[in-house]
C-alpha positions as CSV (number, residue, x, y, z in Angstrom):
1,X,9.8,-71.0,-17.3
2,X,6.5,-69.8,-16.0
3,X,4.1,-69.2,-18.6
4,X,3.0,-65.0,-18.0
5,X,-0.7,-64.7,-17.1
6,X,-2.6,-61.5,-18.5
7,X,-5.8,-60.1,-16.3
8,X,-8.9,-60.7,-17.5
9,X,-9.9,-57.4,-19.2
10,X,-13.0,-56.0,-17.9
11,X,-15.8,-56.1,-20.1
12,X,-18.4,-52.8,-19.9
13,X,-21.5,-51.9,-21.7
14,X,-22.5,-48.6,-22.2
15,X,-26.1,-48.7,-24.5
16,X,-29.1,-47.1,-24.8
17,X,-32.6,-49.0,-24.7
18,X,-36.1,-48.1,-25.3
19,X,-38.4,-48.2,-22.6
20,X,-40.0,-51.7,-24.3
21,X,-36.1,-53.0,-24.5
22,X,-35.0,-52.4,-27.9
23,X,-31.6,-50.9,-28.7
24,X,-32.8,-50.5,-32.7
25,X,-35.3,-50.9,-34.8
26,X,-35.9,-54.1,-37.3
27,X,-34.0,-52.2,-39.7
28,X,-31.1,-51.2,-37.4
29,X,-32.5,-47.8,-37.4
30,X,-31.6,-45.6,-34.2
31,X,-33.7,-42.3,-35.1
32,X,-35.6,-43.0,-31.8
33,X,-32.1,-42.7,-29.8
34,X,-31.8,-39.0,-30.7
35,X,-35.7,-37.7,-29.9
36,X,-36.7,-36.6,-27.0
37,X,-35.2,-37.4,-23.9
38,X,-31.7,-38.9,-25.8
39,X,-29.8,-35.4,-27.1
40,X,-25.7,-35.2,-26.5
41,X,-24.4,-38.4,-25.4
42,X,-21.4,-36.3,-23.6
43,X,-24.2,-34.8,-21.0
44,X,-25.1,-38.7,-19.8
45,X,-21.4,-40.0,-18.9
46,X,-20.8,-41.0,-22.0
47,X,-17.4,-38.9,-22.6
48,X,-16.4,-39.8,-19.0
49,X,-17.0,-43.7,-19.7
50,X,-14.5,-44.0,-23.0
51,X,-11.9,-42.1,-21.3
52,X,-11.1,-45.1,-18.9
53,X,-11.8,-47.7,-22.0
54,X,-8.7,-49.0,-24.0
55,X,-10.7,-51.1,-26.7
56,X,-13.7,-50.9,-28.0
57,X,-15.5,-54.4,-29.7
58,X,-18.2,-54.8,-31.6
59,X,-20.3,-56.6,-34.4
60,X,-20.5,-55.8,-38.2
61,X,-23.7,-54.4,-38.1
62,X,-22.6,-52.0,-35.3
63,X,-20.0,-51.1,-37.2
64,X,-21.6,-50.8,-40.3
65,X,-24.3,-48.3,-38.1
66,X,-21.4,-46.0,-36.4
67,X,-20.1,-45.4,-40.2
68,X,-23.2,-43.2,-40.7
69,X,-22.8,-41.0,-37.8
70,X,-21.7,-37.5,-38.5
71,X,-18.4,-37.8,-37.1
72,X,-16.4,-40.4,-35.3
73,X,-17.2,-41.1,-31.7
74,X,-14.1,-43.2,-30.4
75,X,-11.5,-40.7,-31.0
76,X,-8.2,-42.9,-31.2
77,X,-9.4,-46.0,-29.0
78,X,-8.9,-49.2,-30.6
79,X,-12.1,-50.1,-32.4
80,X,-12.1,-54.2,-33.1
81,X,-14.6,-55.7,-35.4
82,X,-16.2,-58.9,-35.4
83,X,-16.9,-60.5,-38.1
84,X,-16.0,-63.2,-40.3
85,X,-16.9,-61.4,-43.7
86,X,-14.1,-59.4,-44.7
87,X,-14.7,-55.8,-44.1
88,X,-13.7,-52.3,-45.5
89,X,-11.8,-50.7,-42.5
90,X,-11.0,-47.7,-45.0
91,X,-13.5,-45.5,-44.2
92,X,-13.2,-45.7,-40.5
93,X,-9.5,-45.3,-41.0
94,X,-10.0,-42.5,-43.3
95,X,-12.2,-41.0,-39.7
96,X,-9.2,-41.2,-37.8
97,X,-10.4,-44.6,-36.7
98,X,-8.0,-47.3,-35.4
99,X,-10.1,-50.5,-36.4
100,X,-8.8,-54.1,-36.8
101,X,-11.0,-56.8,-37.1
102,X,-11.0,-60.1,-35.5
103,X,-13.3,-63.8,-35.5
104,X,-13.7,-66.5,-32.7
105,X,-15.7,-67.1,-29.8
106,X,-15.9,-64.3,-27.0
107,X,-13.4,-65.7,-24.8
108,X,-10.8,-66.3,-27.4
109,X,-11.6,-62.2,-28.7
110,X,-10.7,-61.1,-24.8
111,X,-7.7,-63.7,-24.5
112,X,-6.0,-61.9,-27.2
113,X,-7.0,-58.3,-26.5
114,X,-5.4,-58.8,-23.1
115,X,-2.5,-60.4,-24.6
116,X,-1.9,-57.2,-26.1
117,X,-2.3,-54.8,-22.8
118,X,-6.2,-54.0,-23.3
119,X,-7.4,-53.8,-19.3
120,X,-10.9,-52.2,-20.0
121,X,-13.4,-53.2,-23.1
122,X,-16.6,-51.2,-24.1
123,X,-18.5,-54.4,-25.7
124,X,-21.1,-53.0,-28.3
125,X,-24.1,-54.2,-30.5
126,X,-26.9,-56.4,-29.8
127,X,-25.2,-59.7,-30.7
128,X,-22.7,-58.8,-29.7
129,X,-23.1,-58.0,-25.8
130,X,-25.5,-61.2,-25.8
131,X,-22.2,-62.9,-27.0
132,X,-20.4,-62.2,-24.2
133,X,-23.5,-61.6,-21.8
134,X,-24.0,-65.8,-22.1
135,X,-19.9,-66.3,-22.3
136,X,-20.2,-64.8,-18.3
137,X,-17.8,-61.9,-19.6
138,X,-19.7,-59.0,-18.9
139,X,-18.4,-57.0,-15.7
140,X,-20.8,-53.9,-16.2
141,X,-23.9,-52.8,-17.4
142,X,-24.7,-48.9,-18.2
143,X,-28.2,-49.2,-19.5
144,X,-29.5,-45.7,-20.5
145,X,-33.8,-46.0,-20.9
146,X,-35.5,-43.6,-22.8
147,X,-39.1,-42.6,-22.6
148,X,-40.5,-43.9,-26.2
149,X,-41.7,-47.2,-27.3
150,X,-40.8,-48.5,-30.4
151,X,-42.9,-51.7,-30.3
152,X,-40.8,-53.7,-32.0
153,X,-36.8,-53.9,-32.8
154,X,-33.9,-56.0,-32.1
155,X,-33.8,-56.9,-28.3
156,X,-30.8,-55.7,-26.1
157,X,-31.0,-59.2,-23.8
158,X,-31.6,-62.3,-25.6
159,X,-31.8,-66.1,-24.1
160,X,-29.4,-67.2,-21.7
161,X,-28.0,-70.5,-20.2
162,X,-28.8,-69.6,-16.9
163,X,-29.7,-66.3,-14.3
164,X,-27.5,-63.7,-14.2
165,X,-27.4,-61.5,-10.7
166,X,-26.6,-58.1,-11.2
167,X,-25.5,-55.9,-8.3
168,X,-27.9,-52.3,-8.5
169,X,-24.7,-49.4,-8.1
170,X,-26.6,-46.6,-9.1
171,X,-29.5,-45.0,-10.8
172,X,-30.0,-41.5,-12.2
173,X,-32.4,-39.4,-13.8
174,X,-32.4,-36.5,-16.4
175,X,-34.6,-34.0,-17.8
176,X,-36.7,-35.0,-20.9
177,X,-37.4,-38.4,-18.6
178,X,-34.0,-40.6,-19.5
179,X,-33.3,-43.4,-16.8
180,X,-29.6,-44.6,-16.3
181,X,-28.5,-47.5,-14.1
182,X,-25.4,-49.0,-13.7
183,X,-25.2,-52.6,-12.6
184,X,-22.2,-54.8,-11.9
185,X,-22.6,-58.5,-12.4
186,X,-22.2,-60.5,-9.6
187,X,-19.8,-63.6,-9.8
């Protein structure tokens, strides 16, 4: 009997950076992200993006950040938490949230999230997309620049074990100065 192979999910990030490369301050503070140049997410293909994603993974302290948002931004998508400290899903529950939480290596998180039908992941949180950025499982990159530096603040690309080519798709521009590019990574 032939063992039944699942496709390799692809892995997508969708994040916004300051122009110096920081996705938060030291402090995990986003109050940057919401000044001039960021306003409604929905307006820079944000809505669009989550309506073709089936999970969405991401670190504790990601996690930990979207629970102070004023309201809920995965609808019912499958939220997965990483972490190996044992976490109160309750409030993101009470949200409407559908949150599980899972440990081990990158690889092993995708393995199983295909294993149970998941096609398309949106991969979120600074550790976390480095994770999978140096585990070679990032398919796409949606990198949203605002004008402002911040100076300092936790880095959206850390160290890696070798170059990564990424493959320019497209770039666009919007009022109050934000740049997006999308960028596939080339195998």
């Amino acid at each position: 009997m032939k063992e039944q192979d699942h496709a390799v999910p692809e892995c997508s990030v969708f994040v916004g950076v300051s122009l110096d490369g920081f996705i938060a301050r030291p402090n995990g503070d986003l109050d940057w992200l919401m000044g001039e140049g960021g306003g409604d997410s929905a307006e820079y293909g944000y809505n669009e993006f989550i309506a073709g994603i089936d999970a969405i993974v991401m670190g504790r302290k990601t996690f930990e950040k979207v629970l102070t948002f004023d309201k809920w931004y995965y609808g019912n998508k499958r939220v997965i938490v990483l972490s190996r400290q044992s976490l109160d899903l309750s409030v993101a529950q009470a949200r409407g949230g559908v949150v599980e939480q899972m440990t081990g290596p990158p690889a092993e998180i995708v393995s199983k999230l295909a294993g149970s039908g998941a096609k398309r992941l949106y991969v979120d949180g600074g550790i976390t997309i480095q994770q999978f950025l140096r585990s070679r499982l990032i398919h796409r990159l949606i990198i949203s620049r605002l004008p402002v530096l911040i100076g300092e603040g936790i880095p959206l690309f850390g160290s890696l074990p070798c170059d990564i080519r990424l493959s320019h798709i497209a770039t666009r521009t919007y009022s109050g100065g934000m740049v997006q590019s999308e960028y596939h990574i080339v195998a």
